[in-house]
C-alpha positions as CSV (number, residue, x, y, z in Angstrom):
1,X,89.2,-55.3,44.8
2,X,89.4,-51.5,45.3
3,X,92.4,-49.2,45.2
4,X,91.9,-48.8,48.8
5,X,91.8,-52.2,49.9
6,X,95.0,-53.2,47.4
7,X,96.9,-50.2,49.1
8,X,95.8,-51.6,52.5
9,X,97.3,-54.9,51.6
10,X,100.4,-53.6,50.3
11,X,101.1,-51.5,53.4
12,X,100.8,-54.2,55.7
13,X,103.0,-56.7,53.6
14,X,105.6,-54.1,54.1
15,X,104.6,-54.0,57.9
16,X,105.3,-57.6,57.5
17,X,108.4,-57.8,56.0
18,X,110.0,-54.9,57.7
19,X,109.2,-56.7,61.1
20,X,111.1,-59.7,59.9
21,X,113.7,-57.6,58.8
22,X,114.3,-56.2,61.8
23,X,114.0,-59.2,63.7
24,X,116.5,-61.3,61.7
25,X,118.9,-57.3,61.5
26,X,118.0,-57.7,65.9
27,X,119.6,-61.5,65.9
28,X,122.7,-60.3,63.6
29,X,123.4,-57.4,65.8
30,X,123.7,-59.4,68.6
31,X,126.0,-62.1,66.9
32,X,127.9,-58.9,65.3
33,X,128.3,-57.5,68.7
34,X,129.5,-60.5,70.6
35,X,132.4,-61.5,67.6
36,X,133.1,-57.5,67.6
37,X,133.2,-57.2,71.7
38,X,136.2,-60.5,71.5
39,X,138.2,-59.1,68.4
40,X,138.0,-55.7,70.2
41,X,139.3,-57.6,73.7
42,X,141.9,-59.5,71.5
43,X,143.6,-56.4,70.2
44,X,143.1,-54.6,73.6
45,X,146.6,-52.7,74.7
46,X,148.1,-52.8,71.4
47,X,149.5,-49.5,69.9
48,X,148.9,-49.7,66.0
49,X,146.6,-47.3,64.5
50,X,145.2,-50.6,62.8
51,X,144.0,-51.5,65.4
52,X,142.0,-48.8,67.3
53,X,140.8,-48.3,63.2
54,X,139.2,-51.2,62.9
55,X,137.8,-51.3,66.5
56,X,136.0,-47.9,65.1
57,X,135.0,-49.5,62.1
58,X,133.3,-52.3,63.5
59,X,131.2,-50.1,66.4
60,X,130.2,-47.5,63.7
61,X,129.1,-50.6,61.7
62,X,127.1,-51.7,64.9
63,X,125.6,-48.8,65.1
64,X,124.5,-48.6,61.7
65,X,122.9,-51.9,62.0
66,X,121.2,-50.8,64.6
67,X,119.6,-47.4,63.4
68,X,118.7,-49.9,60.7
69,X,116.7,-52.5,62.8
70,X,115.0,-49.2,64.7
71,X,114.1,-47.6,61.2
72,X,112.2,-51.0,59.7
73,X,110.5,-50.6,63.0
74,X,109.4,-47.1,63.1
75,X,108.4,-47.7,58.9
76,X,106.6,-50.8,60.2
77,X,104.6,-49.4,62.9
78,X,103.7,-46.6,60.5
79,X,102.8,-48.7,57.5
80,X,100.6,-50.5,59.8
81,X,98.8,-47.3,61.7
82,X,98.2,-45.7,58.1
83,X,97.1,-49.1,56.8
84,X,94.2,-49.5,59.6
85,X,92.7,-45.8,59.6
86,X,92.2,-45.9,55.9
């Protein structure tokens, strides 16, 4: 097997696996975001800095899951573009 077609191969098993990354990082956003959303409505009204702390804590961490599921994307779309015009 050629260089070519070994670097071929890898690039679309990391197409692959970065797909099923961001799939299964998808599904744990949305779990993340439904347990976040009722601990958020759970310590609505209340005055402690605790609180409105960890209500930022857990949307920056949504966030941050989410860039995540959007970057395996973008790196699996590109491993697979590069993979098929060489």
């Amino acid at each position: 097997m050629s260089d070519v077609q070994r670097l071929k191969e890898q690039l679309h098993h990391i197409a692959s696996d970065a797909n099923q990354a961001g799939g299964g990082l998808a599904g744990f956003k949305l779990r993340f975001t439904q347990s976040s959303q009722q601990v958020q409505a759970l310590i609505a009204g209340t005055t402690t800095g605790a609180d409105r702390s960890i209500a930022e804590i857990l949307d920056a961490a949504g966030r941050a899951v989410e860039q995540a599921a959007e970057s395996l994307a973008i790196a699996s779309a590109a491993c697979a573009r590069y993979a098929d015009q060489i």
